[in-house]
C-alpha positions as CSV (number, residue, x, y, z in Angstrom):
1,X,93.7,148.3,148.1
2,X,95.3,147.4,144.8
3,X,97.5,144.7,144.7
4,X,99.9,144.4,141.8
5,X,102.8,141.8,141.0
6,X,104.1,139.0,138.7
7,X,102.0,137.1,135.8
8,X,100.1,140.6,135.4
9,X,98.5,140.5,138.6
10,X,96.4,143.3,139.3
11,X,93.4,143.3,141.4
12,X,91.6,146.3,143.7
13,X,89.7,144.9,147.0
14,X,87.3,147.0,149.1
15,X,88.6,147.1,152.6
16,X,86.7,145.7,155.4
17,X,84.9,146.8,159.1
18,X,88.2,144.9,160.0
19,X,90.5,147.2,157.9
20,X,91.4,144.2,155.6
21,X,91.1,144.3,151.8
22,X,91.8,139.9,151.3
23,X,91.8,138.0,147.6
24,X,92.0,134.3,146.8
25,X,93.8,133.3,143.5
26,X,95.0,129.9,142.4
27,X,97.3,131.6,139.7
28,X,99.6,133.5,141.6
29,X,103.2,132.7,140.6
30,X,106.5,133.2,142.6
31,X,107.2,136.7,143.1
32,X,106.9,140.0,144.7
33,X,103.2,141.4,145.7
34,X,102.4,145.0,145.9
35,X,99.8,146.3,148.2
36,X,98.7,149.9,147.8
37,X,96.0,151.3,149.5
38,X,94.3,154.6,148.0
39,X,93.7,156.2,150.9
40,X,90.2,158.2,152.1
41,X,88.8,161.1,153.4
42,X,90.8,160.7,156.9
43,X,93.9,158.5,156.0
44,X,96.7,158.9,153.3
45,X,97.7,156.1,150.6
46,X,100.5,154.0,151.9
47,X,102.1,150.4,150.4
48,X,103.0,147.2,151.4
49,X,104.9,144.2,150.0
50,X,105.4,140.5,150.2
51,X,107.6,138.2,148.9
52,X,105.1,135.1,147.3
53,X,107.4,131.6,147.1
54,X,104.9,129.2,144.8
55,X,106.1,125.7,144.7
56,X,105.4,123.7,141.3
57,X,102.3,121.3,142.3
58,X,103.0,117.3,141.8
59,X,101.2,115.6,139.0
60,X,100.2,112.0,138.1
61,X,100.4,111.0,135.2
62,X,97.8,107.7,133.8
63,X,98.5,105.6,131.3
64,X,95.7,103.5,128.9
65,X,95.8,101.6,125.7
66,X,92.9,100.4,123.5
67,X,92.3,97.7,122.8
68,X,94.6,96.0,124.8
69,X,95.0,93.3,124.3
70,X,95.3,93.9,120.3
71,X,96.2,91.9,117.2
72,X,99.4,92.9,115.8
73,X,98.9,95.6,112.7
74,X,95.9,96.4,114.6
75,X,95.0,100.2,115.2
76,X,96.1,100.9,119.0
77,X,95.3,104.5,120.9
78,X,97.3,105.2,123.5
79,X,96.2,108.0,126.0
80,X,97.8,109.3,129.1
81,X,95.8,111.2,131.6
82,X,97.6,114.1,133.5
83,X,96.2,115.8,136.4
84,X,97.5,117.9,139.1
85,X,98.5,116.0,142.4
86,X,97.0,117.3,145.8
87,X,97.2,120.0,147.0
88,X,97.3,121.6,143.8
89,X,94.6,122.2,141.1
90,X,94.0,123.0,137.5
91,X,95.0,121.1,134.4
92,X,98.8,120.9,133.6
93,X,99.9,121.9,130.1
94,X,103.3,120.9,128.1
95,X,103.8,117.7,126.9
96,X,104.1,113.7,126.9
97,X,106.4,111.9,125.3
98,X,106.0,108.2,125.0
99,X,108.2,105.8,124.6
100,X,108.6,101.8,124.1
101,X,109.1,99.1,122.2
102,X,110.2,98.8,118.3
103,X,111.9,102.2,119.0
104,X,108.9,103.8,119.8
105,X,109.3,108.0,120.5
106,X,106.8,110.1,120.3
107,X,105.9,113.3,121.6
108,X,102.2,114.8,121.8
109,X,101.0,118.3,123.6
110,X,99.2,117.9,126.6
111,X,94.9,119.4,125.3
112,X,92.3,121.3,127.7
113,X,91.6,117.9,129.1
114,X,95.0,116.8,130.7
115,X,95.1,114.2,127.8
116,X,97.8,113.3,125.0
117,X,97.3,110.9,123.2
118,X,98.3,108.7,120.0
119,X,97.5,106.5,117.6
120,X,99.5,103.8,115.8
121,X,98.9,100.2,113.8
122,X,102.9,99.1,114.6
123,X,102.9,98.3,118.0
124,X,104.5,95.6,119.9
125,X,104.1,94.0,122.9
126,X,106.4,95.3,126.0
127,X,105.9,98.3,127.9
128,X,105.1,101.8,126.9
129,X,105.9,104.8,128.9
130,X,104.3,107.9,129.7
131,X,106.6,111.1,130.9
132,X,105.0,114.1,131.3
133,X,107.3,117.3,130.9
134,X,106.0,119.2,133.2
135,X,105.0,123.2,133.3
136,X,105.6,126.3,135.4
137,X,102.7,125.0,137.7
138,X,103.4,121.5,137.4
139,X,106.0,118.9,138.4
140,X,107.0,116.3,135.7
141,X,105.7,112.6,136.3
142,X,105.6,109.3,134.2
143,X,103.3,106.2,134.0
144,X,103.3,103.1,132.2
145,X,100.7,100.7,130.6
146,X,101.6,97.1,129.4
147,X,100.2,96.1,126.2
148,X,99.8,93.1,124.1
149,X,99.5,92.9,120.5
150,X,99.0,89.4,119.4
151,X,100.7,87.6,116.7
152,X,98.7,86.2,113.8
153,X,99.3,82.6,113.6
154,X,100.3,80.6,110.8
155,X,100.6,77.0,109.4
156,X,102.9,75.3,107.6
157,X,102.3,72.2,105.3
158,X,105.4,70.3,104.0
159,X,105.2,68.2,100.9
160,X,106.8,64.3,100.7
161,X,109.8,64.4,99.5
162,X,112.7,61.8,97.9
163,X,115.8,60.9,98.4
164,X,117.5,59.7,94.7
165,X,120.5,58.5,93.3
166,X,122.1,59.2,90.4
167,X,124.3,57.9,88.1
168,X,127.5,59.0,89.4
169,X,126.8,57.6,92.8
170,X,125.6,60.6,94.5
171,X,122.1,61.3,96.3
172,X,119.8,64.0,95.3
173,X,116.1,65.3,96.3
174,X,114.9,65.9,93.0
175,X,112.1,68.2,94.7
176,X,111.2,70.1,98.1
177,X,109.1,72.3,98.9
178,X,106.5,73.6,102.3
179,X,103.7,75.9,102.0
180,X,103.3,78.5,104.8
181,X,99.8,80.1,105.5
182,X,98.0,82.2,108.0
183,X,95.8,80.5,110.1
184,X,92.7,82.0,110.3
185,X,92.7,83.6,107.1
186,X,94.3,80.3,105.1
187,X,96.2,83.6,103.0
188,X,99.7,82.7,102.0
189,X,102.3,84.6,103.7
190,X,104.3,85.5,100.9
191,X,108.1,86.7,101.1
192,X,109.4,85.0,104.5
193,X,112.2,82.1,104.5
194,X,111.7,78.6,105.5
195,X,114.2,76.6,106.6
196,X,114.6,72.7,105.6
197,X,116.5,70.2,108.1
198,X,116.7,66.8,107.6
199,X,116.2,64.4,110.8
200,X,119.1,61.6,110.2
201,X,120.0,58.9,113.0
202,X,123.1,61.0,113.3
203,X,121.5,64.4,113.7
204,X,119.9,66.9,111.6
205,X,121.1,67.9,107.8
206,X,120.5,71.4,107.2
207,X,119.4,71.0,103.4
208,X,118.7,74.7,103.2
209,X,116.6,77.3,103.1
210,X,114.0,79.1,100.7
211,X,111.6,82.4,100.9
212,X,107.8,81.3,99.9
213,X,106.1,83.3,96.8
214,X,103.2,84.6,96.1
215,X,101.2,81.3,97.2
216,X,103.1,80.7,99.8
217,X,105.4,78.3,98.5
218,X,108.8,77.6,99.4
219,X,110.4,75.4,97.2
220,X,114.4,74.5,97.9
221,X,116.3,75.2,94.8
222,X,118.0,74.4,92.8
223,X,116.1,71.2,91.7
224,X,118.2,67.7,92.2
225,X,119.7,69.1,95.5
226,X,123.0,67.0,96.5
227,X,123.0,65.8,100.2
228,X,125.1,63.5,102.2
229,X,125.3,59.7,102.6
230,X,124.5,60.5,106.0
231,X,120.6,61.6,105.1
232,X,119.3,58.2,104.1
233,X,119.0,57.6,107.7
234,X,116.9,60.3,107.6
235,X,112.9,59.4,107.4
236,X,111.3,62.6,108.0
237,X,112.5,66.4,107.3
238,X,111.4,69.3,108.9
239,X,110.3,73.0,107.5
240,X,110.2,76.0,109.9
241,X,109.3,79.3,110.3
242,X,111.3,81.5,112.8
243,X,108.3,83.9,112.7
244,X,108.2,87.3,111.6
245,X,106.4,91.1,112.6
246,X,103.1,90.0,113.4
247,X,103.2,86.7,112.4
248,X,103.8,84.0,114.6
249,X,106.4,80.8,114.1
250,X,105.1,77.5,112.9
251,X,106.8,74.5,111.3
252,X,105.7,70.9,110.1
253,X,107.1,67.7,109.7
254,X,107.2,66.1,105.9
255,X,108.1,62.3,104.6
256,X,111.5,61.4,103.5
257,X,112.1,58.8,101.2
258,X,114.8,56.9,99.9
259,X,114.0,55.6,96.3
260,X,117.0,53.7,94.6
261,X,115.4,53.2,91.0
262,X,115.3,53.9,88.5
263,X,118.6,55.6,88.9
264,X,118.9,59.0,87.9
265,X,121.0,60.7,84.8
């Protein structure tokens, strides 16, 4: 018997003692099977068909990062891991697309393996998922992984500063400045704004804010700021950083004092 029908089926079966010619396939796909039997000595060839209904199998799809946990900037692969889901076998094909935080969208083919994965140094933490497309076998399914990617920390350092007056009766910081730096590195984290507040008794002075340069320095300009009566209550000052893409918020507390000579010009 030669049966015959859809994906290029075509396969010839002795028949048995039993009068039965039987195959096995795991590829068949939904269609219409032909069987024709040749025929022998004693009997004449004759056909049959069947109408084959084959339902697309369920997947699963897995989802890993690594490392995970991770240090911002740092390099990250992200695999996920399709396979077919019972009862059907075989590896599915098509594609994943992941997608996550920071805009994240990116679409791989699925390899031999059941794997597709990517790699990337500009993740950030949240949750990525995995969606598998699914194939002409295969279902479509998703999974998720949660990663981490650490911020590097940093430290600030803020300078003493003075509160002067001048000759026309109004105050002035001559000079202010904070220096920002990572912390396990002691680099200066160059290019980010710090933010200077005064703490007066009657609340905090924003005295403005300055990006740090190639040492790390933010210095508040211009020189002989002007601030507010209110300030010489103030004893302290503080400079902060909001934080940044991988770099983590830090701030520190400087001396704020009020010098009344020599009067300035």
């Amino acid at each position: 018997v030669t049966f015959t029908g859809p994906g290029g089926l075509n396969q010839t079966v002795t028949v048995n003692g039993s009068g039965q010619a039987c195959f096995t396939s795991t590829t068949l796909t939904t269609g219409t099977v032909t069987a024709t039997y040749n025929g022998d000595a004693c009997h004449s060839t004759s056909t049959g068909t069947v109408a084959v209904t084959v339902n697309r199998s369920p997947s699963t799809t897995t989802v890993t990062a690594t490392p995970n946990p991770s240090a911002c900037g740092q390099s990250v692969t992200v695999c996920a891991t399709v396979a077919a889901g019972a009862p059907g076998s075989g590896t599915p094909t098509g594609t994943v697309t992941f997608t996550g935080p920071g805009g994240l969208s990116q679409t791989v083919p699925v390899n031999g393996s059941g794997q597709a994965c990517f790699t990337s140094t500009s993740l950030a933490s949240g949750t990525i998922t995995a969606t598998y497309s699914g194939d002409t076998c295969f279902l479509g399914s998703s999974g998720t992984v949660v990663i981490t990617a650490n911020s590097r920390a940093t430290t600030m350092t803020a300078t003493p500063a003075q509160i002067r007056l001048r000759a026309n009766g109004s105050l002035v910081i001559p000079a202010i400045s904070a220096t920002l730096r990572e912390t396990g590195t002691n680099a200066p984290v160059v290019g980010q704004t710090v933010v200077f507040v005064a703490n007066s008794a009657t609340g905090p002075v924003v005295l403005g804010s300055a990006v740090t340069d190639a040492s790390g320095v933010a210095t508040l300009a211009p020189p002989n700021l002007t601030v507010p009566g209110t300030i010489l209550s103030a004893r302290t000052y503080r400079a902060s950083f909001a934080g940044a893409a991988c770099l983590a918020p830090s701030s520190a507390t400087g001396t704020l004092t009020f010098v009344p000579a020599p009067i300035l010009p």
